[in-house]
C-alpha positions as CSV (number, residue, x, y, z in Angstrom):
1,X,-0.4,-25.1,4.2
2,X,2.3,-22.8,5.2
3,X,2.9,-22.8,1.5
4,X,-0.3,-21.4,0.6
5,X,-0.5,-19.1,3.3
6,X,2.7,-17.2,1.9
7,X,1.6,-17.0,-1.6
8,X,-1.9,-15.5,-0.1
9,X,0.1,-12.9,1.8
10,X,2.2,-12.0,-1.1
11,X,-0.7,-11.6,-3.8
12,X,-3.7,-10.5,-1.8
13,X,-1.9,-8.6,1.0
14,X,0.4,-6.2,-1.3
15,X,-2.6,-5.9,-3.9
16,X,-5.2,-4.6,-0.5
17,X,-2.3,-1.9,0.1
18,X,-1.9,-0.7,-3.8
19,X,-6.0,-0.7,-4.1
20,X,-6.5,0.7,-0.3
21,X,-3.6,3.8,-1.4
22,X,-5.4,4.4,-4.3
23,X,-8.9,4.4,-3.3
24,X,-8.1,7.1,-0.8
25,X,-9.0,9.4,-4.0
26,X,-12.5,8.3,-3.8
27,X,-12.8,9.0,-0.2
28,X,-11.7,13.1,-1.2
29,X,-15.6,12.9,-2.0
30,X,-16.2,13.2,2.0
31,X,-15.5,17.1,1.7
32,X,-14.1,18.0,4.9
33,X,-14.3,14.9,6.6
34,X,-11.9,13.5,4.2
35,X,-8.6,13.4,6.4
36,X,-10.5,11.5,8.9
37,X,-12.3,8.7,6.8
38,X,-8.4,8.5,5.4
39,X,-6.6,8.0,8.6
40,X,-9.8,5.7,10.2
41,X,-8.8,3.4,7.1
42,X,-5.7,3.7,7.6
43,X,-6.0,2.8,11.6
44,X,-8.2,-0.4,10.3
45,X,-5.7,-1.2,8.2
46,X,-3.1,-1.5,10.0
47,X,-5.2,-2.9,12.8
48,X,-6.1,-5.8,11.0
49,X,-2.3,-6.4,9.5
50,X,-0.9,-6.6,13.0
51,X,-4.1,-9.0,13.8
52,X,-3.0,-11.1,10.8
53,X,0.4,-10.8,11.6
54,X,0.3,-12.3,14.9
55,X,-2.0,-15.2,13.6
56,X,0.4,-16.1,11.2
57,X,3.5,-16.3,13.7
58,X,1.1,-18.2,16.1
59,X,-0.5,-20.4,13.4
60,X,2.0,-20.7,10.4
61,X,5.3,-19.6,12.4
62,X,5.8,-16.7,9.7
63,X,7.8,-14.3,11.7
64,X,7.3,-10.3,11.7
65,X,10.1,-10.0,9.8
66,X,9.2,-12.2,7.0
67,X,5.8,-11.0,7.2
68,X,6.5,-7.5,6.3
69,X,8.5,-8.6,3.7
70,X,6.4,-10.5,1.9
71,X,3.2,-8.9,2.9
72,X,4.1,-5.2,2.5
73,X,7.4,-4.3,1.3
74,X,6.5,-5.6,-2.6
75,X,3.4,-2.9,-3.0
76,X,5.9,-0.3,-1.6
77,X,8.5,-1.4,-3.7
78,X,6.3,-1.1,-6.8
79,X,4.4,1.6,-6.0
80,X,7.3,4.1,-5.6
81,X,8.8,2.6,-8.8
82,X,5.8,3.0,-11.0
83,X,5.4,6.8,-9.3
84,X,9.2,7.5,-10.7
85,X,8.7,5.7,-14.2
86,X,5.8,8.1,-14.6
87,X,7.9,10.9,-13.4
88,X,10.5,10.7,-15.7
89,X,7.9,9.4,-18.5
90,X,6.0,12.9,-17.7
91,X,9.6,14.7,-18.2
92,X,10.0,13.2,-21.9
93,X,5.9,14.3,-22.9
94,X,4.2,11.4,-22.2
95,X,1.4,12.5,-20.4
96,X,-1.3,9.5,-21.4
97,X,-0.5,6.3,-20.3
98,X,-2.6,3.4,-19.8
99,X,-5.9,5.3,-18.8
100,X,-6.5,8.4,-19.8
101,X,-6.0,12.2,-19.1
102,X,-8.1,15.0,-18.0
103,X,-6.8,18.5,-18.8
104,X,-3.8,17.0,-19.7
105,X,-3.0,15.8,-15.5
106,X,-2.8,12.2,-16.3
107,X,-4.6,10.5,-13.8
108,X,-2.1,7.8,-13.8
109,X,0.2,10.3,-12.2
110,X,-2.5,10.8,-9.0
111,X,-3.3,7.1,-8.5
112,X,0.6,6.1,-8.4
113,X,1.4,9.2,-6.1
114,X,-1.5,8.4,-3.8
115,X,-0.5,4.0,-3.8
116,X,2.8,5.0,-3.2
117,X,2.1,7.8,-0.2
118,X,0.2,4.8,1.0
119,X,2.2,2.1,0.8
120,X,5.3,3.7,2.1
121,X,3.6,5.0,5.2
122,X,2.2,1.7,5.8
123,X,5.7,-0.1,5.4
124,X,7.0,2.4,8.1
125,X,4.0,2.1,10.4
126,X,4.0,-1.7,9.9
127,X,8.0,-2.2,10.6
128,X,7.7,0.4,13.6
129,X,4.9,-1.7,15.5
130,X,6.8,-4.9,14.5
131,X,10.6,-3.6,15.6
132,X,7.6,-2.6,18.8
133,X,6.8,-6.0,19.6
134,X,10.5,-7.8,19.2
135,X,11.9,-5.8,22.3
């Protein structure tokens, strides 16, 4: 069981962070109350990853350490490495990748800055309230 409970952490719980950083571009629809519906997800988030956390210590005996680094430190990982791949792919004149472009910003560019914002802010928040809970 513990088994399947790592392999769900790994898959589902680094894929929530990439989609959750990038869907904060559909939340700039809110107007002015954009910052807030983007730090109240962001505060759900990480509320329910520290619930999740402690289950699985209690439950599985994954430890905060391991947890983060299967659960969260992947999407950062690849999240900040596809935002430099397009940066430097950008440099040479690519500027359509996989999706497309609109007035030649490729959209690509956004989604992998906004994932990787994300993701990295979560990893820090994440290891903080773990490092929190050791001492």
């Amino acid at each position: 069981m513990k088994d399947t409970v790592i392999v769900l952490l790994i898959a589902f719980g680094n894929m929530l962070i990439l989609v959750l950083g990038v869907g904060q571009i559909f939340l700039m629809s809110f107007g002015i109350l954009a910052p807030l519906a983007i730090i109240a997800l962001f505060i759900l988030h990480t509320i329910a990853v520290k619930l999740s956390r402690k289950r699985c210590q209690r439950r599985f005996g994954i430890t905060s350490k391991q947890y983060i680094l299967m659960g969260v430190l992947p999407a950062a990982a690849i999240s900040v490495l596809v935002f430099i791949l397009t940066n430097v792919l950008m440099m040479f004149g690519i500027r359509e990748f996989l999706l497309w472009s609109i007035d030649s910003i490729p959209i690509e560019w956004i989604f992998s800055m906004f994932a990787s914002g994300y993701s990295v802010l979560f990893l820090a928040v994440q290891s903080a309230l773990a490092a929190r809970e050791v001492h």
